[in-house]
C-alpha positions in Angstrom: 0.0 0.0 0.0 1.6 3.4 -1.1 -0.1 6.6 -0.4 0.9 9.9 -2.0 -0.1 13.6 -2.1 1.1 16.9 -2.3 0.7 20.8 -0.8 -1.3 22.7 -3.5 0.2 26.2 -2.2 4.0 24.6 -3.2 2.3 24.7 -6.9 0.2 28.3 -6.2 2.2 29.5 -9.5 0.5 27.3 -11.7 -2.9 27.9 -11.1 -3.7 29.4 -14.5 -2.3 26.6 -16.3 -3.8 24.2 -14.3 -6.8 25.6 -14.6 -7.0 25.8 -18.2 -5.7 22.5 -18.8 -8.3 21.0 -16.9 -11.3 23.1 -18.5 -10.1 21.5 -21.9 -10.0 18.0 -20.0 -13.5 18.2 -18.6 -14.6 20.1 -22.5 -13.4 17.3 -23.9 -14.6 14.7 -22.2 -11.6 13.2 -20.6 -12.5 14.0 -17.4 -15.6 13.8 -15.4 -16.8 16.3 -13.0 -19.2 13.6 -10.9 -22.0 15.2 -8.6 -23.9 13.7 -5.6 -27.2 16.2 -5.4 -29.6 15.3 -2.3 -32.9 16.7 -2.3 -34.5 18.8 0.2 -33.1 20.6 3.2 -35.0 18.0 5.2 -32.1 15.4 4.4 -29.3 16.7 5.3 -28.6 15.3 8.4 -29.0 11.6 6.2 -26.7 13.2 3.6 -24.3 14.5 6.4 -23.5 11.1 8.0 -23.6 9.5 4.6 -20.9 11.7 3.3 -18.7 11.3 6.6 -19.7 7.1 5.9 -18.1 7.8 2.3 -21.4 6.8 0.6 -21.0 10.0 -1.8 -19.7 9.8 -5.2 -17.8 12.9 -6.7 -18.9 16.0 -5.0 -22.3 16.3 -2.2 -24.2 18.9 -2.6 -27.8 19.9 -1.5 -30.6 21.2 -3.5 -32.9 23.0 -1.5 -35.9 24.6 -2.9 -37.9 24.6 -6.3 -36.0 23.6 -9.2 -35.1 25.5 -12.2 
């Protein structure tokens, strides 16, 4: 088991190409922006402990109120 990472500030510099390299990835469909949307303010306590159970996928986010 090998575990790696890094301190995005030592990489601060880079930002704008970082950011534009990844705008093309996710344009192009090379990468996937994935979103976990629960519905009504009423669950967020389930989608709380979910997310600190790991049951999310990509980013949690809460939709509360009427859509569009």
């Amino acid at each position: 088991l090998r575990m790696e990472g890094f301190i995005v500030m030592d990489y601060y510099s880079k930002r704008e190409q970082a950011i534009t390299e990844i705008a093309g990835w996710i344009k192009e469909g090379r990468m996937k922006v994935q979103e976990d949307i629960v519905d009504g303010l009423e669950n967020t306590p389930r989608a709380l402990i979910g997310l600190l159970h790991g049951e999310n996928t990509g980013k949690r986010m809460m939709r509360v109120g009427a859509e569009g």
